[in-house]
C-alpha positions in Angstrom: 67.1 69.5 313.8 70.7 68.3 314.6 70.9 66.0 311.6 69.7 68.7 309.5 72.6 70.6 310.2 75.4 71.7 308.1 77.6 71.3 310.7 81.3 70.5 309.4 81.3 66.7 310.9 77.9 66.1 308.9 79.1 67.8 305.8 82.1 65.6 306.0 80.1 62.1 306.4 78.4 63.7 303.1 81.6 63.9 301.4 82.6 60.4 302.5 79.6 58.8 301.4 80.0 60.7 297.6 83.6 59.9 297.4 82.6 56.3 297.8 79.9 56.6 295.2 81.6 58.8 292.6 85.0 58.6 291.3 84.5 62.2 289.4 84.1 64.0 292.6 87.7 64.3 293.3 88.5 65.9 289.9 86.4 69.1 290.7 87.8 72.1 292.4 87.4 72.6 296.0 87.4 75.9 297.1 86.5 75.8 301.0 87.2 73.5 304.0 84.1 72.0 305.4 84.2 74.0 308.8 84.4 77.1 306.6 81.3 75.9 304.3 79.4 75.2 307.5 80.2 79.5 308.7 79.4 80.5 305.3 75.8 78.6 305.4 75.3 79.7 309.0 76.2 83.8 308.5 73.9 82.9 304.7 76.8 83.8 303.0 77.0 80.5 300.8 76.9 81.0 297.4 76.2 78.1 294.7 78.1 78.5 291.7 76.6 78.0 288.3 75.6 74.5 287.3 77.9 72.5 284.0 76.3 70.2 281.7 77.0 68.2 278.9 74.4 67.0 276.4 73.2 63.2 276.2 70.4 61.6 273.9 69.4 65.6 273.1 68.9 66.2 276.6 70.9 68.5 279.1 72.6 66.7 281.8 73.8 68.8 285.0 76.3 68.9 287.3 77.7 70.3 290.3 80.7 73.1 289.5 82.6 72.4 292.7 83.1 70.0 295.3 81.8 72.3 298.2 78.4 72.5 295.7 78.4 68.6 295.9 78.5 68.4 299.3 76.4 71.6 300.2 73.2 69.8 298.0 73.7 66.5 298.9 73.2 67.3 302.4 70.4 69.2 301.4 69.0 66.1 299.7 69.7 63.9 302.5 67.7 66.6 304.9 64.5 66.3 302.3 64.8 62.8 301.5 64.6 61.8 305.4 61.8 64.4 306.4 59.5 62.9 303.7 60.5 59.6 304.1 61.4 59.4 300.4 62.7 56.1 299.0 63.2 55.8 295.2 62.1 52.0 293.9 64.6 49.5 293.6 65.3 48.1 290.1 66.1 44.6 290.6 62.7 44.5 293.3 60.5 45.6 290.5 61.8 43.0 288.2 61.3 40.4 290.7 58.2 41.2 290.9 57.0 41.6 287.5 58.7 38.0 286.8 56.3 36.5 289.5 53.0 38.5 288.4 53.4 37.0 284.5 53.9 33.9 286.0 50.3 34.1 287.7 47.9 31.9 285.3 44.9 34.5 285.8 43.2 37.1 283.3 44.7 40.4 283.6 45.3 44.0 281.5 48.8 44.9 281.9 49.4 48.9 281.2 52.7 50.7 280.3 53.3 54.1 280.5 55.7 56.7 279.8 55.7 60.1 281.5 57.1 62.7 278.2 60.1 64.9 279.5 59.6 64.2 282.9 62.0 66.3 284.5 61.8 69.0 282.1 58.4 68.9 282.8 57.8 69.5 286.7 57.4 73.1 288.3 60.2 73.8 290.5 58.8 76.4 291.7 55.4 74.6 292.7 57.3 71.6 293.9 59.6 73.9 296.0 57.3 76.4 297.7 55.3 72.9 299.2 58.7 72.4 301.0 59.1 75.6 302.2 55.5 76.2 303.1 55.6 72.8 305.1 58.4 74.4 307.5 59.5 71.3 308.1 63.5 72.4 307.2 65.8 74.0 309.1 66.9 77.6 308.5 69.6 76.2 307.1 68.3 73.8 304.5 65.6 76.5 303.8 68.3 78.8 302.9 70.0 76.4 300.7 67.1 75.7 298.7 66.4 78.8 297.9 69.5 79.4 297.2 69.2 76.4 294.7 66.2 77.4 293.2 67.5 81.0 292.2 70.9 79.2 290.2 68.7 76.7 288.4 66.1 80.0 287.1 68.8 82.0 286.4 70.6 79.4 284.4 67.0 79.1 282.3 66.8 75.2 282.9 63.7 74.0 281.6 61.8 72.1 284.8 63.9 70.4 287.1 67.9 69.7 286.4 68.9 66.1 285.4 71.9 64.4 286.9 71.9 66.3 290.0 70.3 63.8 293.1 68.0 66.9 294.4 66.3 66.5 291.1 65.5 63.2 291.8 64.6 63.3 295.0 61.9 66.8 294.2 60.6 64.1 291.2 59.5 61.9 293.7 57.9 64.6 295.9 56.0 66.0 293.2 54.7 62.2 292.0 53.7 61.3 295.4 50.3 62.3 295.7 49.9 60.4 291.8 51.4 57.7 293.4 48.8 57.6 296.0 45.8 57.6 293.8 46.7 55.3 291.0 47.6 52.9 293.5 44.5 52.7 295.6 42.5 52.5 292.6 40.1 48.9 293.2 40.9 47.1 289.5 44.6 47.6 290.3 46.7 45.2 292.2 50.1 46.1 291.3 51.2 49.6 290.2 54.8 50.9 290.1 56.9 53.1 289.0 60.7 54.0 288.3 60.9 57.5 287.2 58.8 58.3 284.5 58.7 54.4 283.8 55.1 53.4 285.1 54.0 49.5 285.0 50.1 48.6 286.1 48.7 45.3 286.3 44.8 45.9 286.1 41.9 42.9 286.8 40.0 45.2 284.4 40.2 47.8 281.8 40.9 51.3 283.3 40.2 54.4 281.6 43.1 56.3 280.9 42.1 59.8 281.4 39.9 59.1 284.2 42.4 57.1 286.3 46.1 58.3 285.1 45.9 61.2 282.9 43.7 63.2 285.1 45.7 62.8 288.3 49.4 63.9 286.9 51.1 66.4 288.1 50.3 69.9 286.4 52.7 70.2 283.0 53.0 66.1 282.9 51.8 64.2 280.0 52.2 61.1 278.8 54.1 60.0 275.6 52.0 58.0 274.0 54.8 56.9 271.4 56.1 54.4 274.4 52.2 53.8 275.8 51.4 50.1 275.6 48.1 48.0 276.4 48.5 44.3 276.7 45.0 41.7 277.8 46.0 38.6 279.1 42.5 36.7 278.6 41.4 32.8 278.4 39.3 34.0 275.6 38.2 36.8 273.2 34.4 37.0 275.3 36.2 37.1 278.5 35.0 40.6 278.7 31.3 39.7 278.3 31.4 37.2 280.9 29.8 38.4 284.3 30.5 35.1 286.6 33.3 37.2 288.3 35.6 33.4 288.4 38.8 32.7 286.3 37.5 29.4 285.0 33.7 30.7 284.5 30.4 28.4 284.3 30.6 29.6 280.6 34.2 28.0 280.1 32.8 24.2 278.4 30.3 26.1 276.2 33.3 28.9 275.3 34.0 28.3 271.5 36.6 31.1 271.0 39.2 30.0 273.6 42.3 31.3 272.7 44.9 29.3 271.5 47.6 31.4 269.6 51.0 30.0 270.5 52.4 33.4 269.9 54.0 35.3 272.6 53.1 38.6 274.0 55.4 40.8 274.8 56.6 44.3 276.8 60.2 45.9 277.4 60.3 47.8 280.9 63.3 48.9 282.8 65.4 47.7 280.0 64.4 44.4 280.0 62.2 42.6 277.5 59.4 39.8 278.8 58.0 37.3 276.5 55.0 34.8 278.1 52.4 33.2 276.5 48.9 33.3 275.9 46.7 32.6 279.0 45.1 29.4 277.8 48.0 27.4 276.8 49.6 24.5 279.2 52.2 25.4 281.8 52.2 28.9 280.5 53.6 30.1 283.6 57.1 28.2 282.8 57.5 30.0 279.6 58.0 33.4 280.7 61.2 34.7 279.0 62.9 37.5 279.8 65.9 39.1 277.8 67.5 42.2 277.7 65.3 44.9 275.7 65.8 45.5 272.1 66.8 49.6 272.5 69.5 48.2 274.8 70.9 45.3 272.7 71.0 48.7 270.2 72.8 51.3 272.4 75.3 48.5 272.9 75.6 47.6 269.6 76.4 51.6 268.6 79.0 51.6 271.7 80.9 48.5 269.9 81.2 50.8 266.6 81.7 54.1 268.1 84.6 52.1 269.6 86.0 50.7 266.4 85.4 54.4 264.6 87.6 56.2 267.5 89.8 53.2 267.5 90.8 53.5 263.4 91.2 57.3 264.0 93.4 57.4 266.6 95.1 54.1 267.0 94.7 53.3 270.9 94.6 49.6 271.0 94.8 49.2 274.7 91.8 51.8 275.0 90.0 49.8 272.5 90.4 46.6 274.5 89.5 48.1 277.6 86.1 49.5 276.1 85.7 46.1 274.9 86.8 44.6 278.1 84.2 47.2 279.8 81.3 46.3 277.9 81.5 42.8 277.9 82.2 42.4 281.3 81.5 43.8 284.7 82.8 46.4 287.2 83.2 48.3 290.3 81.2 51.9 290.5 81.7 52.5 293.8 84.8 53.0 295.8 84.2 51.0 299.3 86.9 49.9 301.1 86.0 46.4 300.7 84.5 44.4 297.9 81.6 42.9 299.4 80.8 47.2 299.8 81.2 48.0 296.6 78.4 48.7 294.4 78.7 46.5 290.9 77.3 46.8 287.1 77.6 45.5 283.8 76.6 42.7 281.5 75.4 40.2 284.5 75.0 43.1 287.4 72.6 45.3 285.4 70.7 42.4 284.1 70.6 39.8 286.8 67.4 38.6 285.8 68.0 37.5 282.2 66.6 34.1 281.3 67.6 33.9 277.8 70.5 35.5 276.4 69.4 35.7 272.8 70.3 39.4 272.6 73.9 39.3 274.1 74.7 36.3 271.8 73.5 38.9 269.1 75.9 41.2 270.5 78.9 38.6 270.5 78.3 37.8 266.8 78.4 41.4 266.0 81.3 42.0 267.8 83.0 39.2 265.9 81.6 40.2 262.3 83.4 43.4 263.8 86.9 41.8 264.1 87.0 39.6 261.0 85.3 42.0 259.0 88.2 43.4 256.0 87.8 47.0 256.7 89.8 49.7 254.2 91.8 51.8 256.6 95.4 52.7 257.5 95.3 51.7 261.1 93.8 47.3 260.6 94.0 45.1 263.5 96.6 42.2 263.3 96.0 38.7 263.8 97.4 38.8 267.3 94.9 42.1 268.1 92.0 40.1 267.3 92.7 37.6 269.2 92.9 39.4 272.0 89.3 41.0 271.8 87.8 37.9 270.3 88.3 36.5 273.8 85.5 39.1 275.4 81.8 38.2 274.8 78.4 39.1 276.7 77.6 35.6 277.1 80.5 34.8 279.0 80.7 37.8 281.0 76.9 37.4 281.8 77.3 34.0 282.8 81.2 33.8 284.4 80.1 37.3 286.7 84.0 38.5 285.3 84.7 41.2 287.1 87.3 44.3 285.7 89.1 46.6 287.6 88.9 50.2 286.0 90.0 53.4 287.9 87.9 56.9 287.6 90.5 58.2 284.8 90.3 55.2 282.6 86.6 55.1 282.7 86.4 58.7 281.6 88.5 58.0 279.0 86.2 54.3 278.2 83.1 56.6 277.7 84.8 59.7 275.7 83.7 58.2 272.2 80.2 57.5 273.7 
């Protein structure tokens, strides 16, 4: 039970660990040393203070009010995450992955799902009493929980909270046992899943309600809007065939073999796969993979909401460092080295890219941007555009440039956003 406590050395390994990871921490109030936060949660007179949020896409994101709540609920996360073992799926893993399964010249049904309002959607409550009725916390943590529980009712949040890491952490709880079953279901031989992001690679049709639907979580559902069913077959009788083999003993007498040059394709995780039709040559070689089309979009909208705040206000230096920002790459995580420090952007989020089609979109808008005559009082100069005309996706992607940006500045790089 010792690493369960919220002693004040274990609190303070917490804190180190989310200074590293967040630059925002340090601009939030602290109210209590960490030996004093550790008496308060032993005498159970901690008290959570109310949650923020700030609204993103139409949906609420929470925060924490204070450091001491950071640390406080990150230890409590930590404490649940390493009782049940819980591991959320790596990104880049799954992408590996998915690259090598398209690549596999053999008939398959690939399935894409899309769990609606996910964390609006789980019962905190449900999800909660399992923990407590498992006994498997400390007093402590027990305490805090239910301390937890009774701020998010009383603040009327709808499910679970987004943006705190608890949330996360009760998501994957609460999908576990889903997990479980779709997984161990015989026609499929690759299932994952990266929040409410689900990917299944099938050697038959599966019934949707028998095999997903019915084993979700109560209040789940999916959103059929983003649902999408792709068959990879040699043929359009495939189905019919019964010889149980890829290349079947009905294969010479086949006349409907399939030979649409067309690509299929699928976005997941942000990235968009392309791959041919099962029956053409080498098929395995032409499996593309781009960034999605929604992301090429939210980038585009970041280059104009830019521009907009840029003819309002005048800030050319901001303007090239939001530029600079989304072009490029960057640091989002303060380790003392820079082999520690985690990295993102154009290449770092998208490591995977084969074809850059999309970001070369983005550098011609960017540049239909700058050169465009625009009627306003505030006009870049000659010597302004050739300062940002420098920055493109491609090169970014490809050169790995790397741009140092410090906590304040990238607040101030996502304010128009």
């Amino acid at each position: 039970m010792n690493r369960q406590s919220f002693n004040a050395k274990n609190l303070k390994e917490i804190e180190n660990s989310r200074s590293r990871k967040s630059r925002s921490l340090r601009l939030k109030p602290r109210r209590n040393t960490n030996e004093s936060i550790a008496d308060l949660i032993t005498s159970k007179s901690f008290i959570l203070n109310n949650l923020s949020f700030y609204t993103e896409n139409g949906k609420k994101i929470f925060t924490t009010s204070s450091i001491d709540d950071e640390i406080v609920l990150s230890k409590l996360n930590y404490n649940i995450k390493h009782i049940y073992n819980i591991r959320q799926s790596d990104r880049h893993t799954i992408i590996k992955q998915v690259i090598s399964l398209l690549k596999e010249e053999c008939p398959k049904y690939i399935y894409k799902f899309d769990i609606k309002d996910f964390y609006e959607s789980i019962d905190l409550s449900l999800c909660c009493s399992t923990i407590l009725e498992d006994n498997l916390l400390s007093f402590d943590s027990s305490f805090i929980l239910k301390e937890y529980i009774q701020k998010v009712e009383s603040a009327n949040v709808i499910g679970i909270p987004r943006g705190i890491g608890l949330s996360s952490t009760l998501s994957e709880l609460a999908m576990r046992s889903f997990d479980n079953v779709v997984s161990k279901n015989s026609s499929i031989y690759y299932y994952t899943r990266f929040v409410d992001d689900i990917l299944i690679f099938s050697t038959e049709r599966i019934d949707i309600k028998k095999d997903i639907i019915k084993h979700l979580p109560t209040g789940l559902h999916l959103n059929w809007k983003k649902n999408k069913t792709l068959s990879i077959l040699p043929c359009k009788c495939y189905e019919q065939c019964r010889c149980g083999v890829s290349k079947c003993c009905c294969w010479d007498k086949c006349k409907c073999r399939n030979t649409d040059s067309k690509n299929q394709a699928f976005d997941f995780l942000g990235y968009e796969f392309q791959f041919p039709n099962l029956s053409l040559k080498n098929s395995s070689k032409q499996v593309k993979v781009d960034i999605s089309l929604k992301k090429m979009n939210k980038l585009k909208n970041r280059i104009y909401l830019s521009f907009n705040d840029y003819h309002k206000k005048g800030n050319f230096k901001l303007l090239e460092n939001r530029i600079k920002f989304l072009t490029g790459n960057h640091f989002i995580s303060n380790g003392k080295h820079h082999t520690d420090r985690m990295k993102s952007g154009s290449f770092y989020n998208y490591i995977h890219l084969t074809h850059l089609e999309k970001y070369k979109n983005l550098d011609a808008f960017l540049l239909k941007i700058l050169f465009k005559k625009i009627s306003t009082s505030i006009i870049l100069n000659k010597t302004h555009r050739e300062i940002l005309s420098k920055y493109s996706f491609v090169s970014g992607f490809n050169n790995k440039y790397i741009h140092k940006f410090n906590g304040n500045q990238i607040n101030k790089i996502k304010g128009c956003w």
